[in-house]
C-alpha positions in Angstrom: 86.8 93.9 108.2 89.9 96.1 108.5 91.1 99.2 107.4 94.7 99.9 106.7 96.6 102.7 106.2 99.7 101.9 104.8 100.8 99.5 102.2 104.7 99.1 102.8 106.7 96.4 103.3 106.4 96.2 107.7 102.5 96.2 107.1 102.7 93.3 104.9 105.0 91.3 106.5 103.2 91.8 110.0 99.8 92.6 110.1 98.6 90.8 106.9 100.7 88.2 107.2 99.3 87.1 110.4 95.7 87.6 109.3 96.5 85.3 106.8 98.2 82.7 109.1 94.8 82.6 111.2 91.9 83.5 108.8 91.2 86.1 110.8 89.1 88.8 108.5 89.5 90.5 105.4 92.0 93.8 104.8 91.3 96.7 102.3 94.2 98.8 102.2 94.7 102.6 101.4 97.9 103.6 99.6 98.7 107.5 100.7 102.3 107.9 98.7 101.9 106.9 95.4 99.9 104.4 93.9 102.3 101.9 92.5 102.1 99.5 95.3 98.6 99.7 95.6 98.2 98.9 91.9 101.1 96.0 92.1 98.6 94.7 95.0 95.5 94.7 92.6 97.1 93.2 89.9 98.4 90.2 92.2 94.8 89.9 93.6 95.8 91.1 97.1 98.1 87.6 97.0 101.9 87.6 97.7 104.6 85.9 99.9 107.1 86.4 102.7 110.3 84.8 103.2 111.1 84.1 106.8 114.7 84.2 106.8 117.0 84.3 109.8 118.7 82.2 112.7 116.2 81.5 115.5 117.0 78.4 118.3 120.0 77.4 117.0 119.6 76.7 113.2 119.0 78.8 110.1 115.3 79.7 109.1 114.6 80.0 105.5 110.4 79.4 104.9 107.7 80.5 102.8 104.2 82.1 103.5 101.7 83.0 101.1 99.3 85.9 102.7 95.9 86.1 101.3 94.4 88.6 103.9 94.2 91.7 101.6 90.8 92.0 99.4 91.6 95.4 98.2 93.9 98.6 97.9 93.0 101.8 97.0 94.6 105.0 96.6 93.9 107.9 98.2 94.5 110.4 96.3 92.2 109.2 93.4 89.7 107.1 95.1 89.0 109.0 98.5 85.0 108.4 98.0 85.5 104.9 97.7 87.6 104.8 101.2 85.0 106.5 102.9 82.2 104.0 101.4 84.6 101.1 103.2 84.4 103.8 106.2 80.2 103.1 106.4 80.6 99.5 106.1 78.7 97.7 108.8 81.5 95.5 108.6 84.5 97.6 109.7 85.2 96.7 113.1 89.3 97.5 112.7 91.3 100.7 111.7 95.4 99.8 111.9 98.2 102.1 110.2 102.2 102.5 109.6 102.7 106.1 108.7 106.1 105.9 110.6 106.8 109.2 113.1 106.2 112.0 110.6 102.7 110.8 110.2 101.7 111.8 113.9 101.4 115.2 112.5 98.5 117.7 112.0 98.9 119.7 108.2 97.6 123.2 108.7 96.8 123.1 105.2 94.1 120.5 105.8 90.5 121.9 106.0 86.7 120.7 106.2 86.5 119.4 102.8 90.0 118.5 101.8 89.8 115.4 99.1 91.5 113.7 100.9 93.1 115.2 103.7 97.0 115.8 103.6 98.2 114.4 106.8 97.1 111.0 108.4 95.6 112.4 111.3 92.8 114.1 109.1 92.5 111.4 106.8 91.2 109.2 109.9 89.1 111.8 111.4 87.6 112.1 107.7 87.0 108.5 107.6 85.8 108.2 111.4 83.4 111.1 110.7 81.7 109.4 107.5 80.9 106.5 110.1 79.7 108.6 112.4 77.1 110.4 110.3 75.7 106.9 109.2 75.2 106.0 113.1 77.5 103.0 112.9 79.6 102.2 115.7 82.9 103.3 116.6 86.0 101.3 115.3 89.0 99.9 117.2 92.3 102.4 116.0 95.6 100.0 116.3 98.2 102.5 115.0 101.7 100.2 114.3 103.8 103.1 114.5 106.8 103.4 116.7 105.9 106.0 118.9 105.1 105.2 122.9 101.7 105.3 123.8 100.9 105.5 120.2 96.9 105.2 120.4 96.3 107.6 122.8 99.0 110.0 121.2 96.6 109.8 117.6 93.4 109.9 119.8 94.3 113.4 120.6 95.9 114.5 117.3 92.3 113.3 115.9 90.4 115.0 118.1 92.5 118.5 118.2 91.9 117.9 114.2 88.2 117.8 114.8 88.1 120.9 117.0 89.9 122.8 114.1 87.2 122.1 111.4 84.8 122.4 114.5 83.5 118.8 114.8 79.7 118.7 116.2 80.0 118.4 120.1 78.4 114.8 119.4 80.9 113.7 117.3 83.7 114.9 118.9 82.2 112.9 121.8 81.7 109.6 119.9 85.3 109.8 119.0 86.6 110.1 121.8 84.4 107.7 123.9 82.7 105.2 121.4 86.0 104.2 119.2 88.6 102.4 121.0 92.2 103.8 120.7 94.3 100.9 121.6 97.9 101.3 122.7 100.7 98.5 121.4 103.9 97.9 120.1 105.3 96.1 117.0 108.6 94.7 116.7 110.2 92.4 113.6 112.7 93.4 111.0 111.2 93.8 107.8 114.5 94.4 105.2 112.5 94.6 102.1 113.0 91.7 99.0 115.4 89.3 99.4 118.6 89.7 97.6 118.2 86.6 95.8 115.2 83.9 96.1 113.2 81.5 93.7 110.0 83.7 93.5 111.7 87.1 93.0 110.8 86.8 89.0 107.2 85.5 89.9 106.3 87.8 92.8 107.3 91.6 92.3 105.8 91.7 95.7 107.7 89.3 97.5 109.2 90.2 100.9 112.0 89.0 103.4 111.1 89.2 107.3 113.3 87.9 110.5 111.2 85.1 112.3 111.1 86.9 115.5 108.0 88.9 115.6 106.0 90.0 118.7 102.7 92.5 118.6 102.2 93.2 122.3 98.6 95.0 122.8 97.0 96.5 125.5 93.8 94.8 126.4 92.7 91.1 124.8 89.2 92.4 123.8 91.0 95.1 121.5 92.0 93.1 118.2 91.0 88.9 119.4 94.0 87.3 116.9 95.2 84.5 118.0 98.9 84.7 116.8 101.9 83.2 118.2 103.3 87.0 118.1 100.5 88.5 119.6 100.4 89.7 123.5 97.3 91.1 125.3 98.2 93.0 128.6 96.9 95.2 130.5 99.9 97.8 130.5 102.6 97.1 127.9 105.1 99.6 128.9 107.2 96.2 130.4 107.7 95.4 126.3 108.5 98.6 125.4 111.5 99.0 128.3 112.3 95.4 127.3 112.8 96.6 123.7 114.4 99.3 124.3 116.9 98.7 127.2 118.0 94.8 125.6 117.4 95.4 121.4 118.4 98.9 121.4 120.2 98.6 123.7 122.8 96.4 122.8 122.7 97.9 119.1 124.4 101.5 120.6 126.6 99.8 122.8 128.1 98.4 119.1 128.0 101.4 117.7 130.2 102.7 121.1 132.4 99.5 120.8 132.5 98.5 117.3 132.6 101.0 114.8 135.5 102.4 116.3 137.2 99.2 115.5 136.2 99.2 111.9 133.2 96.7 111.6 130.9 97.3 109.5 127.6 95.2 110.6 126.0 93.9 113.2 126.6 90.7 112.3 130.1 90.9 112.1 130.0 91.6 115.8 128.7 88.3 116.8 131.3 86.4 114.9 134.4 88.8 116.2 136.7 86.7 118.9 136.9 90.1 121.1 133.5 91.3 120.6 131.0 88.5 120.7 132.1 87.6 124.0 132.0 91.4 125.3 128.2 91.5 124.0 127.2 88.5 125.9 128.9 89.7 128.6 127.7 93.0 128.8 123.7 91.5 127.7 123.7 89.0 130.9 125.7 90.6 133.6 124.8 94.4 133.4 121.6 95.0 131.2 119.5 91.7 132.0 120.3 92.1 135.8 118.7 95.9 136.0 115.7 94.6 134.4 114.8 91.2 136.1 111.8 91.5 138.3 110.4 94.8 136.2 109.5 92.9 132.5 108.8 89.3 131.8 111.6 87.1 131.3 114.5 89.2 130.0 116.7 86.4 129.8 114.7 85.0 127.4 114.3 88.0 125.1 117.9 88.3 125.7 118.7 84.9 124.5 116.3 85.8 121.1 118.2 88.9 120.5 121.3 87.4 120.0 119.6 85.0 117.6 118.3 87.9 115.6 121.6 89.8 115.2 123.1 86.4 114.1 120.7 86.5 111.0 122.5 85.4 108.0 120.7 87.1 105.7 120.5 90.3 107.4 123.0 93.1 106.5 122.1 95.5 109.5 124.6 98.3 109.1 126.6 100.0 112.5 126.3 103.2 110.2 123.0 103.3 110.1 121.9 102.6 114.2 124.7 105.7 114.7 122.3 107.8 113.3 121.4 110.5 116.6 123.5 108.4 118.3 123.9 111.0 121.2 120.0 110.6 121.7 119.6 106.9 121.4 122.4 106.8 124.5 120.1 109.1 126.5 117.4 106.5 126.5 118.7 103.0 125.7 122.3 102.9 128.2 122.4 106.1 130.4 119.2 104.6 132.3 120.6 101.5 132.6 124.2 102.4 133.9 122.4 104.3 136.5 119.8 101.6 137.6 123.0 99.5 138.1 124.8 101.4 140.3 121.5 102.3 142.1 120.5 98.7 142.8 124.1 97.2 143.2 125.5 99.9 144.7 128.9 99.7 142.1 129.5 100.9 138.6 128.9 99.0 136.1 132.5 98.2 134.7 131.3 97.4 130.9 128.9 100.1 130.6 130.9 102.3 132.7 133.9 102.0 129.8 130.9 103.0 127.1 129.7 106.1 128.8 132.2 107.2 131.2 
């Protein structure tokens, strides 16, 4: 059985949809903002669908999945008791969460006690704890969020939470060395509802997702679903420079090149005479080069990216992926204009007219 944190959209279209796909186990989630969603899930009978929508190998993707994976919500504002009873469930074998970045945050407002606990961090530990006093074994923690080395990164934020409400030596020790904090990184565009679609007035919970998706985590033994998307390996830092240096990449060298030129979207890019060339350009002779013989395949990836910015029924916004644009340079470009001229011995012409 798994425990979720988090009933938005990504969840949904990832996780859940791909315990679905395979039958893997049952999900009970926990709503933590609100309880609308968590209500809408009930009432549907944990049953929904996802539109995969998007361009992918050459022709235009527009498919249907019902997901069935979800048994339960609850809210945890109201119904904290009955998420720790799920929390001494012989059953639970699997904790995974999307609080986004804020959530990898202690609250000093949270005590011993708190019903329930204000930030995620002490919501876990609460649950973890009420499995530990029953002698169960430890769970495996997959947090989805975006953050790099995200299961170690909660690991300590859980156990500097148990040191504060001053945790039994034991305990502290079973949470760090019998649950399993598992590193991995998520990656698929989740836009929400689909503008329009058949089952928007039958499914108030219907979603659109991009058909790329990819779930790389460290270690096989960690969360065994066999999914097209997922990735075991033993260190996926290779995925997250991937990611980073190619997808993110490429989106702040449009917002360099683009919005100064007036276009609005990412897709807009592809189809401009000037720019869609420039991309590809810049993508296989500067970025692509730099990473080949450090991350598997980039070509490959490459080659998927584009398809993914082509995505008809995508409106991904230059406005938007500006947003601490002086930041996002730092890590996605700057690195790679100096690996360039480091390996080649050159500047990088395109890059080099991007960043100076």
């Amino acid at each position: 059985m798994i425990l979720q944190f988090g009933a938005g959209n990504f969840l949904r279209a990832f996780v859940d949809l791909f315990v679905s796909q395979t039958g893997f186990d049952e999900i009970v989630v926990v709503q933590s903002t609100g309880i609308e969603r968590a209500e809408a899930i009930n009432r549907a009978g944990g049953k929904y669908h996802v539109a995969i929508q998007g361009y992918s190998e050459g022709r235009v993707i527009d498919e249907v999945e019902e997901v069935s994976s979800i048994s339960s919500a609850l809210h945890a504002d109201t119904q904290w008791d009955e998420v720790l009873a799920v929390a001494r469930r012989p059953d639970l074998r699997w904790i995974v969460s999307n609080t986004t970045e804020a959530g990898f945050a202690l609250d000093p407002a949270d005590h011993v006690g708190s019903v329930p606990p204000a930030s995620y961090p002490a919501k876990l530990l609460a649950v973890l704890l009420a499995r530990h006093e029953v002698g169960l074994p430890g769970p495996t923690i997959l947090p989805c969020e975006l953050i790099e080395q995200n299961g170690t990164k909660l690991r300590e934020l859980v156990l500097e939470q148990a040191i504060r409400w001053n945790a039994a030596p034991v305990a502290q020790e079973w949470l760090r060395d019998a649950c399993v904090w598992v590193n991995n990184l998520v990656d698929r565009i989740v836009p929400g509802p689909p503008k329009n679609h058949p089952l928007l007035s039958s499914d108030p919970l219907l979603l659109s997702a991009e058909p790329f998706a990819l779930w790389a985590i460290e270690t096989a033994e960690a969360f065994p679903l066999r999914h097209p998307a997922v990735i075991s390996a033993g260190d996926i830092e290779p995925y997250y420079l991937r990611k980073v240096r190619i997808l993110n990449g490429l989106h702040t060298a449009l917002v360099c090149r683009a919005l100064p030129m007036g276009i609005g979207t990412v897709g807009e890019c592809l189809d401009h005479p000037e720019l869609g060339t420039w991309l590809e350009d810049l993508l296989y002779y500067e970025i692509v080069p730099v990473l080949e013989g450090r991350v598997e395949n980039p070509a490959a990836f490459a080659k998927a990216t584009l398809d993914r910015f082509r995505n008809p029924f995508l409106e991904h916004k230059l406005s938007s992926i500006a947003l601490n644009h002086e930041a996002k340079l730092r890590v996605r470009l700057i690195p790679t204009y100096e690996e360039y001229r480091s390996k080649f011995g050159r500047k990088p012409p395109l890059l080099s007219a991007l960043i100076g």
